[in-house]
Structure formats: structure tokens, C-alpha cells
C-alpha positions as CSV (number, residue, x, y, z in Angstrom):
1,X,-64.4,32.3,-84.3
2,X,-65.9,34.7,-86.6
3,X,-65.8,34.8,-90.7
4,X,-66.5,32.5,-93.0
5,X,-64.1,29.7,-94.4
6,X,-63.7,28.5,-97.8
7,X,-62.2,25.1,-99.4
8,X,-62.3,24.5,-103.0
9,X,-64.0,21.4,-102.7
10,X,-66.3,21.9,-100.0
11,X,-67.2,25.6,-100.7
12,X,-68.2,27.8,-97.5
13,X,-67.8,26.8,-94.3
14,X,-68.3,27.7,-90.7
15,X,-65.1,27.7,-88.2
16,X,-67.2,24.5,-86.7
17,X,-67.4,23.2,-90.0
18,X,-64.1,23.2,-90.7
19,X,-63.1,21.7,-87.2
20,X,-66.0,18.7,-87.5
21,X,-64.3,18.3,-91.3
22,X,-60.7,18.0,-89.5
23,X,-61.7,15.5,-87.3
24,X,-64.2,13.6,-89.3
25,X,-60.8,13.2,-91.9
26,X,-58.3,12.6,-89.1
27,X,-60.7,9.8,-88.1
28,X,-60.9,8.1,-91.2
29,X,-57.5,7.0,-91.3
30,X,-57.0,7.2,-87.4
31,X,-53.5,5.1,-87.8
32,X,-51.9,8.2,-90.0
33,X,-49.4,10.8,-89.2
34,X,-50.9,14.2,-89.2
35,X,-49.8,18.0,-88.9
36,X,-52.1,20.4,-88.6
37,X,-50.7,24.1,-90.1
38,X,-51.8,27.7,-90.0
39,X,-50.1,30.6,-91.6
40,X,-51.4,33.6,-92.7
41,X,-50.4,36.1,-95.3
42,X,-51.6,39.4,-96.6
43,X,-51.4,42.3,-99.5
44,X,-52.6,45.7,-99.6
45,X,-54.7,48.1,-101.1
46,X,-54.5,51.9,-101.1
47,X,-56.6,52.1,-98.3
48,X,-57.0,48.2,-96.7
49,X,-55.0,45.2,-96.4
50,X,-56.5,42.0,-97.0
51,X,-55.3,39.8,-94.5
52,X,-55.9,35.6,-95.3
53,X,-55.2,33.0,-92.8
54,X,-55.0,29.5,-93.7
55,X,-55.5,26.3,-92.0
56,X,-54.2,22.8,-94.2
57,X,-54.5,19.4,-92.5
58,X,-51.2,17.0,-94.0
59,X,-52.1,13.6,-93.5
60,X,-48.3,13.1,-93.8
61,X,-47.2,11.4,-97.1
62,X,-50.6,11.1,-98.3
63,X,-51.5,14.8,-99.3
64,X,-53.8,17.4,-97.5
65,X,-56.9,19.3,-97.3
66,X,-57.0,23.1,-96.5
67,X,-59.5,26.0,-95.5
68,X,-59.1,29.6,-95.5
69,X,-60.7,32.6,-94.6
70,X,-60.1,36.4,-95.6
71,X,-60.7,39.7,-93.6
72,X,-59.7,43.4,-94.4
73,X,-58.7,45.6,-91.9
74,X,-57.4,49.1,-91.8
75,X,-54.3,49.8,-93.9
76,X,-51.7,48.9,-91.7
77,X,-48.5,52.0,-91.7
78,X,-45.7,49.9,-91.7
79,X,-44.4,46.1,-92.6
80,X,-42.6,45.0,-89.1
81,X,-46.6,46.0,-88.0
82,X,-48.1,44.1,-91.0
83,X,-46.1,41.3,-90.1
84,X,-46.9,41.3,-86.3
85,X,-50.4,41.1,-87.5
86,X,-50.3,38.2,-89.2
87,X,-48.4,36.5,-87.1
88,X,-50.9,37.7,-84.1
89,X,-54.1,36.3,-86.9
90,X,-52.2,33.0,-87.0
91,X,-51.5,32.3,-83.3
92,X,-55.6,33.7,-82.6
93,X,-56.5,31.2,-85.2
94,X,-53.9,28.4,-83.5
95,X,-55.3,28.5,-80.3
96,X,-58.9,28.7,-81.4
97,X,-58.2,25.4,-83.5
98,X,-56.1,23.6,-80.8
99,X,-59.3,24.5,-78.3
100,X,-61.5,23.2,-80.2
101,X,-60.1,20.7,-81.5
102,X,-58.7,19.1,-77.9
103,X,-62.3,19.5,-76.3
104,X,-63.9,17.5,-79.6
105,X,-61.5,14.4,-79.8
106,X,-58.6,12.5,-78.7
107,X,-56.4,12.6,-82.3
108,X,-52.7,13.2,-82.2
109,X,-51.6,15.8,-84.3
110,X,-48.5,18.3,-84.6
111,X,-50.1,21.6,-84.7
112,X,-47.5,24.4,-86.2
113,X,-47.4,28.2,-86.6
114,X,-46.5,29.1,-90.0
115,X,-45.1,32.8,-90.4
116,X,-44.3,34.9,-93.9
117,X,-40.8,35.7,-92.8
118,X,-37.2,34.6,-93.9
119,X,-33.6,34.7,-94.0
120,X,-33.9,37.0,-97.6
121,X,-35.8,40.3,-97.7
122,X,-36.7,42.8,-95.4
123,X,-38.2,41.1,-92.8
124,X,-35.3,38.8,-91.5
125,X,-34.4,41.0,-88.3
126,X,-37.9,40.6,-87.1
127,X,-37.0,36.6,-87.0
128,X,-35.9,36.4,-83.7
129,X,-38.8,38.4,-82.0
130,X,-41.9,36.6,-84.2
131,X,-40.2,33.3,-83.4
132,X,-39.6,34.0,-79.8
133,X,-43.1,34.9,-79.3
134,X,-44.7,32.3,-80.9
135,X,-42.1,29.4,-79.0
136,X,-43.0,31.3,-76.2
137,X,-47.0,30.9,-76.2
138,X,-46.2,26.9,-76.9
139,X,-46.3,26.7,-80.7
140,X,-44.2,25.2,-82.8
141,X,-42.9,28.1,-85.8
142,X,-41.5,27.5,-89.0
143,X,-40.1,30.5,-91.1
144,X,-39.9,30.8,-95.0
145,X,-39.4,28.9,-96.8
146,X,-41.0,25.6,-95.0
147,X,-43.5,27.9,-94.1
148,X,-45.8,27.4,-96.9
149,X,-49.0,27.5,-94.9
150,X,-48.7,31.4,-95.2
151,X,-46.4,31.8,-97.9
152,X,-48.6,28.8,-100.7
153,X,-51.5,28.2,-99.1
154,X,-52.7,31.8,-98.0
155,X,-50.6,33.6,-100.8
156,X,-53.3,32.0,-103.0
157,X,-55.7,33.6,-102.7
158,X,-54.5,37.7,-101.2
């Protein structure tokens, strides 16, 4: 996993940092509920869109941590193929994490596939087929607006 990651406490970190930083937290209070998250969300520029992808451990009722990490890509044409991008950027990220993070510890943890869609605004017809795809590869989804992973988290900072 390329790019660097940030957390406001912790500053810049490595893909492996923020993994060893998952775990090292899941571990402290190993009796805890926990759901891992990842959402992306983007904006554009004239001639780029800034694409940020977020990943927040809940330690559920007790709070959370997050990371995120930010990469611009070639203005995209349209919004049903902004959206399939960051929903493509969060599953990529999803399964890089769920790797990872099954081959470095035994934790349970519900891992879940935030997506910047909803019922309002222009991109509920693309519901079904985002959804369907991401149900489809073994994720759990969550549309706006419980999914605040993309639509809090990684609105932050695009």
C-alpha cells in the first residue's frame, strides 16, 4: 500500500504503521467491541480531483481513532465515474487492511465499507449497483448518512 497516512495525533504514518497502531490499540482493551471503517471521499479542482480515503477504528461506545491518506488523480469527466472511484479506493484500501490485518493478529473486528452516496441528491440511482458490488466482494456497505467514514471523516480534510 503506497502513500503516506496522517492522524492528528500521531502525525505521518506508513500503511504498516497505521496497521501495527490498529492492532497495538485493539490489543489494549482486547475485551472491547470494535468496527473497523473505510470510506473515501473526494473534491475537484479544475484540472485534478483530490481523492481522500479514510480509515477510523470505533472501539464501540468508547470513541475512535482515525488515519487518512490523500492522492490526486486525473480529473475525472463525470460524477457516476467519480463515485465508482471512490468506492473502487475504499474496497482497494478494505482488502489491503483486512490482509493485513488477518495475517498480523487474531482480533475480532467488523470491518465495513463506507460509500458517499444516499437516498437525497444525485447519486441515489447508483445505490443499487455501488451496494451490489461491494456485498458482492464480501463487505459489509453502509450508505449516507451512517456512512460517515467518507462523508465526516474523509470530508475533512478534501
Amino acid at each position: 500500500m503506497d502513500g503516506q497516512f496522517y492522524n492528528p495525533h500521531a502525525g505521518e504514518l506508513t500503511f504498516d504503521e497505521v496497521v501495527r497502531t490498529i492492532v497495538e490499540g485493539m490489543k489494549e482493551d482486547s475485551k472491547a467491541r470494535y468496527e473497523i471503517l473505510v470510506g473515501t471521499d473526494s473534491s475537484s479542482a479544475y484540472t485534478h480531483d483530490d481523492f481522500v480515503s479514510a480509515i477510523v477504528l470505533h472501539k464501540i461506545g468508547k470513541g475512535g481513532r482515525y488515519f487518512w491518506t490523500r492522492r490526486k488523480e486525473r480529473k475525472t469527466p463525470s460524477l457516476r465515474q467519480k463515485i465508482w472511484r471512490e468506492a473502487w479506493l475504499s474496497f482497494e484500501l478494505a482488502q489491503h487492511l483486512l490482509e493485513r490485518l488477518s495475517a498480523s493478529s487474531l482480533l475480532h473486528f467488523n470491518l465495513e465499507i463506507h460509500v458517499d452516496i444516499g437516498e437525497n441528491g444525485r447519486t441515489k440511482t447508483m445505490i443499487d449497483e455501488v451496494v451490489g458490488m461491494i456485498i458482492g466482494s464480501g463487505f459489509a456497505v453502509r450508505i449516507k448518512p451512517e456512512a460517515y467514514a467518507a462523508s465526516s471523516v474523509a470530508d475533512k480534510y478534501t
